[in-house]
Each structure stands twice: as structure tokens, then as C-alpha cells.
Backbone as numpy.savetxt, mean C-alpha at the origin, in Angstrom:
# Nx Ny Nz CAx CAy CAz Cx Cy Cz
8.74 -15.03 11.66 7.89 -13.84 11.66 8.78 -12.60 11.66
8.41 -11.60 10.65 9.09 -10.23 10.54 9.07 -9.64 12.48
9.80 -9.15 12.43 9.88 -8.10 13.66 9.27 -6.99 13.56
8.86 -5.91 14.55 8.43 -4.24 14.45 8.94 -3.38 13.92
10.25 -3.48 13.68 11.15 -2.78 12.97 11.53 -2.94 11.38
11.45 -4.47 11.57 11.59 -4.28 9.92 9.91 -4.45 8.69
9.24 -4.51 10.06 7.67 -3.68 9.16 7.65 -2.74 8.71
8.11 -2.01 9.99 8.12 -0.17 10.37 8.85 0.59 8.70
10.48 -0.32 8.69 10.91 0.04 7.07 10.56 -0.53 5.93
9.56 -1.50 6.36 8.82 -2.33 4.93 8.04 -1.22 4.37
7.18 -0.66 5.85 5.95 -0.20 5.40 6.23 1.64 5.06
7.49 2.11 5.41 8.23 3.29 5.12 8.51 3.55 3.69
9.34 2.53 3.01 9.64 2.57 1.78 8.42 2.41 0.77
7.42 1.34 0.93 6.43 0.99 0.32 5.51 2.59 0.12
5.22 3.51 0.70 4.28 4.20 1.14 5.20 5.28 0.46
6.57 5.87 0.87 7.19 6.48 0.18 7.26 6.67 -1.47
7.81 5.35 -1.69 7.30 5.05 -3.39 5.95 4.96 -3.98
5.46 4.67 -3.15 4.20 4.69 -3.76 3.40 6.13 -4.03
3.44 7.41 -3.22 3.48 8.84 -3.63 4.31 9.33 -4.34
5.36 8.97 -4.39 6.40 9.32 -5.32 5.88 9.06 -7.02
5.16 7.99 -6.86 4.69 7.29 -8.43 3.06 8.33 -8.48
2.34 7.95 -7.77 1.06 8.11 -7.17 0.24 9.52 -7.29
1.02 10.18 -6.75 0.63 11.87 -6.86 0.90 12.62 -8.31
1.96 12.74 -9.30 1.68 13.31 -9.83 0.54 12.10 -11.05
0.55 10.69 -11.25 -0.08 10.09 -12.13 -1.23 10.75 -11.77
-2.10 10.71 -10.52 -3.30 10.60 -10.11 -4.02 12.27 -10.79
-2.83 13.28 -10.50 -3.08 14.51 -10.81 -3.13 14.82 -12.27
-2.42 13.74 -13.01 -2.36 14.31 -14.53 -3.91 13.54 -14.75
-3.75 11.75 -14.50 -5.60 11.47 -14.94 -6.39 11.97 -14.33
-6.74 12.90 -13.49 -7.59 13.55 -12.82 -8.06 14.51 -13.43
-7.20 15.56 -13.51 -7.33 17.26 -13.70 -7.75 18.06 -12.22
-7.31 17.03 -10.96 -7.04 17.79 -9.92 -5.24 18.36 -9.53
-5.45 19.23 -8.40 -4.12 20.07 -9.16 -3.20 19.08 -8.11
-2.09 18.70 -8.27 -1.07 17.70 -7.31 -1.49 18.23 -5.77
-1.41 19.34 -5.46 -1.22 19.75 -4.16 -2.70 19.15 -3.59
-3.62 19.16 -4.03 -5.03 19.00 -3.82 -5.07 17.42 -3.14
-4.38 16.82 -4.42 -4.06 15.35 -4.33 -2.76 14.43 -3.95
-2.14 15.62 -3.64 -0.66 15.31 -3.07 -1.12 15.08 -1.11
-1.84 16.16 -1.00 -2.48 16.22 0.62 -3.11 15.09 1.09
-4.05 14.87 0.00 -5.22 13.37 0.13 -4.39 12.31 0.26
-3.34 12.45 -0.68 -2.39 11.18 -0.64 -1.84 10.87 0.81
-1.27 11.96 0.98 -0.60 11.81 2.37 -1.65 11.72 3.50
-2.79 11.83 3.39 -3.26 11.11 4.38 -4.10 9.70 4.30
-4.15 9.64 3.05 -4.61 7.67 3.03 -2.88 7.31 3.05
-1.74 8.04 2.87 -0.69 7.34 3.03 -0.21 6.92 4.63
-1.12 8.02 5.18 -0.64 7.69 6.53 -1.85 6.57 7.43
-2.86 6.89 6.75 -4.17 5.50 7.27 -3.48 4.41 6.48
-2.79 4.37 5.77 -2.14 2.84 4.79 -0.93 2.57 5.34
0.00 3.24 6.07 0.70 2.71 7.09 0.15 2.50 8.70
-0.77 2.56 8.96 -0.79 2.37 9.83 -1.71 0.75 9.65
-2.97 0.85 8.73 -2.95 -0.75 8.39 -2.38 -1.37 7.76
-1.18 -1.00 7.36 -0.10 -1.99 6.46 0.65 -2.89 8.09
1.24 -1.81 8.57 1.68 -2.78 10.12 0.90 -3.43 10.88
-0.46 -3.25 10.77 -1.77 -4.15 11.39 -1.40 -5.38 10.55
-2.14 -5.42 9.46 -2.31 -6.52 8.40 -1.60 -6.94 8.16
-0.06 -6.36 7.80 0.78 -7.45 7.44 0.95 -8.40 8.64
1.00 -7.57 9.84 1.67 -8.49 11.76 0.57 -9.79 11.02
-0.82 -9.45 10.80 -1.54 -10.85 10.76 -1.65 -11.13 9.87
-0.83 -11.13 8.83 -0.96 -11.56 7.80 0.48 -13.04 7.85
1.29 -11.92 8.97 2.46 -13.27 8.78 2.47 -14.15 9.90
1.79 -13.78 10.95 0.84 -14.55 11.60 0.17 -16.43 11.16
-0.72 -15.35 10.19 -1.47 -16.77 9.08 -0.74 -17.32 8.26
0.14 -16.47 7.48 1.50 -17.42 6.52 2.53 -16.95 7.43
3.35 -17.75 8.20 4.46 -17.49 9.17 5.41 -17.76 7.74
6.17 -17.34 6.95 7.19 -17.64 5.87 7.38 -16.32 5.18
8.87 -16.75 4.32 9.39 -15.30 3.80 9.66 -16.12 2.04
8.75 -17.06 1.85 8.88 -17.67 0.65 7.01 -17.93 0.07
6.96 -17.07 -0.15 5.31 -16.69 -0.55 5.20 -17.36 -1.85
3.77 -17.41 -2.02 3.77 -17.77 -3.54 3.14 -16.97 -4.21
2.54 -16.75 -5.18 1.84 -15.78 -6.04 0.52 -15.75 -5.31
-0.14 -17.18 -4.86 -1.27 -16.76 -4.71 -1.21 -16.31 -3.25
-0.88 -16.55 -2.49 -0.07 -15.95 -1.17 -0.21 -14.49 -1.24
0.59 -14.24 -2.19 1.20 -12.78 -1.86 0.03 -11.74 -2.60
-0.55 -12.38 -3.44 -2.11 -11.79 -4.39 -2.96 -11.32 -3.54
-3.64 -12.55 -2.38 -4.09 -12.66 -1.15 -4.01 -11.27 -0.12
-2.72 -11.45 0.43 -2.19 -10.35 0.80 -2.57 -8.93 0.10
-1.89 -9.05 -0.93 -2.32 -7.64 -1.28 -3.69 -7.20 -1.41
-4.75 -7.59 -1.70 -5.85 -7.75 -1.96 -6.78 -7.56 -0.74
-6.48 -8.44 0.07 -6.54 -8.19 1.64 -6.68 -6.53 1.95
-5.11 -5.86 1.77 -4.72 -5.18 2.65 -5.95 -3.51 1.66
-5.63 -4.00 0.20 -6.47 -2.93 -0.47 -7.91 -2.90 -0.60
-8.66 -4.21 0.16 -10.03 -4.02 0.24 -10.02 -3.21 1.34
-9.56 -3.36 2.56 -9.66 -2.98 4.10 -9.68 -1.28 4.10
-8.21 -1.09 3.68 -8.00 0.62 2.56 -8.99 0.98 2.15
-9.98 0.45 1.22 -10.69 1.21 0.20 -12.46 1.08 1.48
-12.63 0.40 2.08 -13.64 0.48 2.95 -13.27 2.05 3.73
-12.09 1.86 4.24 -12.18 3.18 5.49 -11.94 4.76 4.58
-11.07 4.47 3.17 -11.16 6.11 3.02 -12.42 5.92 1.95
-12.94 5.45 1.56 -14.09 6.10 0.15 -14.74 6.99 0.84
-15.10 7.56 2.12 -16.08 8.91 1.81 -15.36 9.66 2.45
-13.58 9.86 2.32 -13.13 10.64 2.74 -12.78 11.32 1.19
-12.44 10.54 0.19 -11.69 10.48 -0.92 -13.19 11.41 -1.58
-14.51 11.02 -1.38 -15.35 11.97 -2.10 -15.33 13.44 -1.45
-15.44 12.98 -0.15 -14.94 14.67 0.25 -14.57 15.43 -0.23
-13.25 15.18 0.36 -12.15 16.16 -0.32 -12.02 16.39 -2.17
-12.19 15.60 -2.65 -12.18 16.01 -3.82 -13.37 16.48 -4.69
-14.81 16.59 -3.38 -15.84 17.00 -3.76 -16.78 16.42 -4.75
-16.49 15.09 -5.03 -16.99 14.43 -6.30 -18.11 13.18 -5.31
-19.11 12.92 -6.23 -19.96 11.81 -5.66 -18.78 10.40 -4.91
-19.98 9.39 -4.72 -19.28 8.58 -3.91 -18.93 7.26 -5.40
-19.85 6.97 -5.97 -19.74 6.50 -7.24 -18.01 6.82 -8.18
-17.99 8.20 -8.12 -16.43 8.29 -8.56 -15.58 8.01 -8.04
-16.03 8.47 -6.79 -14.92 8.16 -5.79 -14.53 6.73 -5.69
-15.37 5.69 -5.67 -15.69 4.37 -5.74 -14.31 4.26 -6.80
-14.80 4.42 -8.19 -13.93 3.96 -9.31 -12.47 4.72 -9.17
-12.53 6.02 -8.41 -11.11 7.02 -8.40 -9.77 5.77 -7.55
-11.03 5.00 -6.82 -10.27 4.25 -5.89 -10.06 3.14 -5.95
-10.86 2.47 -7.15 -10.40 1.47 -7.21 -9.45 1.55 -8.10
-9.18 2.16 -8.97 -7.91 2.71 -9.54 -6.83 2.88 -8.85
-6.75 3.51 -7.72 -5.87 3.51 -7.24 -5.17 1.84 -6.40
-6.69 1.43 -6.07 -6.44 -0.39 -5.88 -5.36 -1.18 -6.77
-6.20 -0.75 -8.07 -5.46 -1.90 -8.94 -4.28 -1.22 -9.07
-3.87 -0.08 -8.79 -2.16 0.18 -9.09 -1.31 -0.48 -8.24
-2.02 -0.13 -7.10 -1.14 -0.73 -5.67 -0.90 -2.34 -5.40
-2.22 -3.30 -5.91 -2.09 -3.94 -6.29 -0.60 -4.95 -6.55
-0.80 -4.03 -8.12 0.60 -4.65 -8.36 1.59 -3.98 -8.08
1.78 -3.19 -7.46 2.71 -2.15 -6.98 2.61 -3.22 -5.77
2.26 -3.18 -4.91 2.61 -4.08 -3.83 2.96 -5.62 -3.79
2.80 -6.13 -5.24 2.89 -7.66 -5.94 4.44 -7.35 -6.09
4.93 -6.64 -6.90 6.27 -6.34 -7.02 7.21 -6.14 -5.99
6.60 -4.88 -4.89 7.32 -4.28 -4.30 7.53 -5.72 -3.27
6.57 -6.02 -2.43 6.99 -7.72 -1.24 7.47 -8.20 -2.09
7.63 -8.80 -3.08 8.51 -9.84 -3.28 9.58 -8.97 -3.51
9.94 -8.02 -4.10 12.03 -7.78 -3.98 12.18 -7.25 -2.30
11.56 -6.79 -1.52 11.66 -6.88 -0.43 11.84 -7.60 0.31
11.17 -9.09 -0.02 11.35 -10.14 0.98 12.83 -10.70 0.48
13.28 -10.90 -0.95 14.37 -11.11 -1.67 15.62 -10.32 -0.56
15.49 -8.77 -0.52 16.24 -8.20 -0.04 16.55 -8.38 1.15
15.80 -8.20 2.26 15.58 -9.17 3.00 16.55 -10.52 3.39
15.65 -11.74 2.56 16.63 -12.70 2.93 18.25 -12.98 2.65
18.34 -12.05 1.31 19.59 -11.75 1.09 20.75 -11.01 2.44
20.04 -9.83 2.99 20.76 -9.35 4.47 20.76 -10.58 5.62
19.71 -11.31 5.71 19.68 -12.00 6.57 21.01 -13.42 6.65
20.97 -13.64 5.29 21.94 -14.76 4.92 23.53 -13.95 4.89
23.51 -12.59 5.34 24.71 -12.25 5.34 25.22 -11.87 6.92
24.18 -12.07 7.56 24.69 -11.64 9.36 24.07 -10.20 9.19
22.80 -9.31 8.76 23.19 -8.00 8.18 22.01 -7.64 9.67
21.01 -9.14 9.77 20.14 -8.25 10.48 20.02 -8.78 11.90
């Protein structure tokens, strides 16, 4: 089982890159202005770290291993972006002032990016990972 700490930088980097990619895409398919959606970001980025360290703790809990498989790690992600998209959709219409219906699709868009953005990102993480581990690193 991962430790608190190396969630804490799982779920640091993940959340980092993921605004980094996230904010200006969202702002160009939108025609909202970045800052508008740079703000929103950062705060489902900060409700998405805080259930990324929930969900993953029980996620590795239920798969105790650092050798996942596709459908494993699908699972997971899928998991963690239904849970996400329940708590912000009527924050996401809020703020951007649009029905809940858009908001719905604004977000599941943003689902399916993360998705595989998070399909990619755990597995070279866990790679990286066992690679430090097999070297005395952690």
C-alpha cells in the first residue's frame, strides 16, 4: 500500500498537469475567458485533490498492488471521475452561469479528458515509482 506522502506527490503532480493542459484547452473550446476558468479550475482542482487522496487510500485498499491492469486502472479512474462530477456539476453551472444540462456535458468533457489523462498519468507513475523503489530511493 502507497503511504501519505507519496499520494500527497501523486496527487500534486497529477492536478498540477492537469491545469497546466486543462485551462487554457477548456478556455479556447469554451469562449470563456482563462481567468474565469482558470479560477473554476483551481477549485475543482482543489475538491479533486482532496478526493484523489480519499479514493485512491481505498482504492489501494481494494487492489493492495502497484501492477494494475487496464481494467484495474479504467476502474479506478472512472471511479474517481464519477464521484468528481456528482459534487461539482452545480457548482460548474454557477459560476459559469450556464444551465445544468451544459454544465452536465461541459463536464463530462472534462471526464473523458481526465480519464485518459489519469489512464496515462498512474501508470508512468506507478512505473516511476517502482523504478525508485528498486533503487533504495524511497
Amino acid at each position: 500500500m502507497r503511504s501519505w506522502g507519496e499520494r500527497l506527490l501523486h496527487t500534486s503532480l497529477f492536478e498540477a498537469g492537469g491545469l497546466v493542459i486543462v485551462t487554457p484547452l477548456s478556455s479556447w473550446l469554451t469562449g470563456h475567458g482563462i481567468g474565469e476558468l482558470g479560477l473554476l479550475a483551481a477549485a475543482i482542482s482543489t475538491l479533486a485533490m482532496l478526493w484523489n487522496l480519499v479514493w485512491n487510500r481505498l482504492f489501494d485498499h481494494w487492489v493492495p498492488t502497484r501492477r494494475r491492469t487496464l481494467l484495474q486502472r479504467s476502474a479506478q479512474a472512472l471511479g474517481f471521475e464519477l464521484g468528481l462530477l456528482i459534487v461539482t456539476l452545480p457548482g460548474v453551472a454557477w459560476w459559469l452561469g450556464i444551465g445544468i444540462v451544459e454544465a452536465f456535458w461541459l463536464d463530462l468533457g472534462f471526464m473523458l479528458f481526465f480519464l485518459f489523462y489519469a489512464l496515462i498519468f498512474n501508470t508512468a507513475f506507478d512505473a516511476w515509482m517502482r523504478r525508485r523503489l528498486a533503487q533504495g530511493a524511497m
